[in-house]
C-alpha positions as CSV (number, residue, x, y, z in Angstrom):
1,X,100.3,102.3,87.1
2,X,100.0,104.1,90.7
3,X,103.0,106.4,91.8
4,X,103.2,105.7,95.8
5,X,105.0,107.2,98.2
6,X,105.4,105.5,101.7
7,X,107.2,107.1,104.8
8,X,108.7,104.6,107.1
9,X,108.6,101.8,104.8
10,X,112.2,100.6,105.6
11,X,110.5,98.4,109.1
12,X,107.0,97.4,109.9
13,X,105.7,98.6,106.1
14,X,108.4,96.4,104.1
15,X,105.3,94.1,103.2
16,X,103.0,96.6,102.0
17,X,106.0,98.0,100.4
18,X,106.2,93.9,98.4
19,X,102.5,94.2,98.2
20,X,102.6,97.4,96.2
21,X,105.4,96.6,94.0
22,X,104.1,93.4,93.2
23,X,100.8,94.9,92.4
24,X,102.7,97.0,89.2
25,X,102.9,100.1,91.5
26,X,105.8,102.1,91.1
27,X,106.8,102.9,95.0
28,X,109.2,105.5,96.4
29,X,110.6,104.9,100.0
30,X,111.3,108.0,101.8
31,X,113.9,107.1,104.5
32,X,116.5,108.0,106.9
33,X,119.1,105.1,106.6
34,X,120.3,103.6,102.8
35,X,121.2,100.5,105.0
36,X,117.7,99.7,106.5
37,X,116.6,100.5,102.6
38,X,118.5,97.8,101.6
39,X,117.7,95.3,104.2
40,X,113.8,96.1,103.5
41,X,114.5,95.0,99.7
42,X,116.6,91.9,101.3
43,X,114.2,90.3,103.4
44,X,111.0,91.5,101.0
45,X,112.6,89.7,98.1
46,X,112.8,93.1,96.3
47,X,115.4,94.3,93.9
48,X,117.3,97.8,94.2
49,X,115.4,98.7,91.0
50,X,112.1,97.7,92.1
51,X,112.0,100.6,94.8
52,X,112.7,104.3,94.4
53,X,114.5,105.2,97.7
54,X,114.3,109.1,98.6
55,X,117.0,109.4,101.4
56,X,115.7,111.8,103.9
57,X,114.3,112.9,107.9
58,X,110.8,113.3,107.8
59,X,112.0,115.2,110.8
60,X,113.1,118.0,108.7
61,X,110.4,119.6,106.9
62,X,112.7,122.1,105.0
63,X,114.9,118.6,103.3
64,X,111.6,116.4,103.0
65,X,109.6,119.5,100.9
66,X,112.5,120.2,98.9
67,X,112.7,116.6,97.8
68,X,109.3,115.7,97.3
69,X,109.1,118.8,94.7
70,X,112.0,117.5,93.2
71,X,110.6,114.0,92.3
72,X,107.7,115.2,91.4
73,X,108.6,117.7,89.2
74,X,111.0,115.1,87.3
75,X,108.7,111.9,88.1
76,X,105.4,113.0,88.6
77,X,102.7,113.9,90.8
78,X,102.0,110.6,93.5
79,X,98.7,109.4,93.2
80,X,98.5,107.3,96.7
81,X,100.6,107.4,100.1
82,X,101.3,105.2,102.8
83,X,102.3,107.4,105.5
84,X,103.8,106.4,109.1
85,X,105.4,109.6,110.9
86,X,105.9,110.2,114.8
87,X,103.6,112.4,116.4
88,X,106.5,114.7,117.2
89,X,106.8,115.3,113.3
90,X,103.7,117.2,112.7
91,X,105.0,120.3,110.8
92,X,106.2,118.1,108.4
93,X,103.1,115.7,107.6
94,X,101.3,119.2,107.2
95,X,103.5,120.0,104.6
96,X,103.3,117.0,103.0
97,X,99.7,116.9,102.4
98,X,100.1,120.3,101.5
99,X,102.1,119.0,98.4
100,X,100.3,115.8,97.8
101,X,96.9,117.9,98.0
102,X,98.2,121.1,95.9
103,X,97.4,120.3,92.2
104,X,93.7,119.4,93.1
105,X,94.1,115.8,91.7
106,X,92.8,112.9,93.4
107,X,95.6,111.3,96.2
108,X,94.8,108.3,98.3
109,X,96.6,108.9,101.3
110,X,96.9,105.7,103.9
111,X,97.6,107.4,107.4
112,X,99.1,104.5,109.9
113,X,98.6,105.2,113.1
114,X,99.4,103.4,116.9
115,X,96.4,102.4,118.9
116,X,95.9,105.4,121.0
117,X,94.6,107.0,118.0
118,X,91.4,105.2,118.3
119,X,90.9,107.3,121.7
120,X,90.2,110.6,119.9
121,X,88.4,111.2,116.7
122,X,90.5,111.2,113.5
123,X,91.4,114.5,111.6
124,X,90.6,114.4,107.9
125,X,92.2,116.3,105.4
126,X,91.4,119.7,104.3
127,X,92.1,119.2,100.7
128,X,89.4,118.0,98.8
129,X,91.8,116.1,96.5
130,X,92.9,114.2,99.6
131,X,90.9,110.4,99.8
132,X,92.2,110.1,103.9
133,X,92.2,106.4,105.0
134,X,93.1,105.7,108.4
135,X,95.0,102.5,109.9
136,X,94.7,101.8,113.2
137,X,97.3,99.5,114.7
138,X,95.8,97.9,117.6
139,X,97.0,94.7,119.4
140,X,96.8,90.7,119.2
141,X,95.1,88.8,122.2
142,X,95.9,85.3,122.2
143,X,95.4,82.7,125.4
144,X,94.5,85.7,127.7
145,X,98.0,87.5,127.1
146,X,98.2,90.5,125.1
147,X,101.1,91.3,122.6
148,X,101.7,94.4,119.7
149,X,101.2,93.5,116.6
150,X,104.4,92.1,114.5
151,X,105.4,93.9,111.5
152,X,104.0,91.2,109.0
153,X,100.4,91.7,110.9
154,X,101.3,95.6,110.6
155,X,101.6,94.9,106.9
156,X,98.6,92.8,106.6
157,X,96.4,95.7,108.0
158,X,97.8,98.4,106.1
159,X,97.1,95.6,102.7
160,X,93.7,95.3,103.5
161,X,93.2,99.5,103.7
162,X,95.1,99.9,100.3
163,X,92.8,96.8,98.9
164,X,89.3,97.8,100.9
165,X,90.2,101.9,100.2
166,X,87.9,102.2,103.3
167,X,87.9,105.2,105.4
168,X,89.2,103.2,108.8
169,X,90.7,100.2,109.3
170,X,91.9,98.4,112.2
171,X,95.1,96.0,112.4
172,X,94.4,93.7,115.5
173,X,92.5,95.1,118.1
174,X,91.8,98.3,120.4
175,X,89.3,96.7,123.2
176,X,89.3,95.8,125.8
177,X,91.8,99.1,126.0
178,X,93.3,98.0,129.6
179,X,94.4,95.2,128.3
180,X,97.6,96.8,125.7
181,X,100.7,95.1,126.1
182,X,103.0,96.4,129.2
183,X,99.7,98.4,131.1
């Protein structure tokens, strides 16, 4: 059985967040709001004992460390993370990785990242315990019109990276990059 951590699984990851469960993983949601937690488990057809929910702002690094020690000291090292964070919250994805990548053992971390990530190349990590598998979340095109992706085609990407364990995937698409919704 997989301990897996996901950050921002409460929107657009509440299917991977099913998928994993119903896999036999055991999943802990880090979170801001007990409420979107809940209406995750709702719409997912998920129990409250199904999820682990770790209430916290990825925003601040100081609460996020301090809790992610905590669990795993009582719970366990994670062995695999699904990990959506705002650019803006860089400091704390560093220190993240830091504790996901600290005891040398092997961590598959799934990094979920908006289209304009497939403009530059893609860090990797600089733990060698760290597997890094990116998800790229493109577009849709359909009839000539372009649209995001919704958050069950979201899902279905970041499915396919946890079942494919590839080093890139792609949810939708990121050419013809003029052609994004709203540009």
């Amino acid at each position: 059985m997989r301990n897996t951590l996901v950050i921002g699984g409460t929107g657009m990851l509440g299917g991977a967040v099913r998928h994993l469960v119903k896999r036999g993983d055991e999943v802990t949601v880090l979170a801001r709001s007990t409420d979107k937690f809940n209406r995750m488990l709702v719409h997912n057809g998920l129990m409250n004992g199904d999820v682990s929910f770790m209430p916290a702002d990825y925003f601040k690094t100081d609460e996020v460390v301090e809790l992610l020690n905590e669990h795993i000291k009582t719970e366990g090292a994670f062995d695999a993370a699904v990990i959506w964070m705002r650019s803006a919250a860089a400091e704390s994805f560093d220190a993240i990785m830091g504790i996901l990548g600290r005891d040398g053992r092997p961590v598959d971390i799934f990094k979920v990242n908006g289209s304009s990530a497939s403009r530059s190349p893609l860090p990797s990590s600089e733990y060698r315990s760290i597997n890094m598998h990116q998800i790229i979340l493109g577009f849709k095109i359909e009839n000539g019109e372009s649209r995001w992706l919704t958050d069950d085609e979201i899902s279905e990407g970041v499915i396919k990276a946890l079942n494919t364990r590839i080093p890139l995937t792609v949810a939708g698409v990121t050419e013809p990059w003029e052609k994004r919704p709203g540009y």
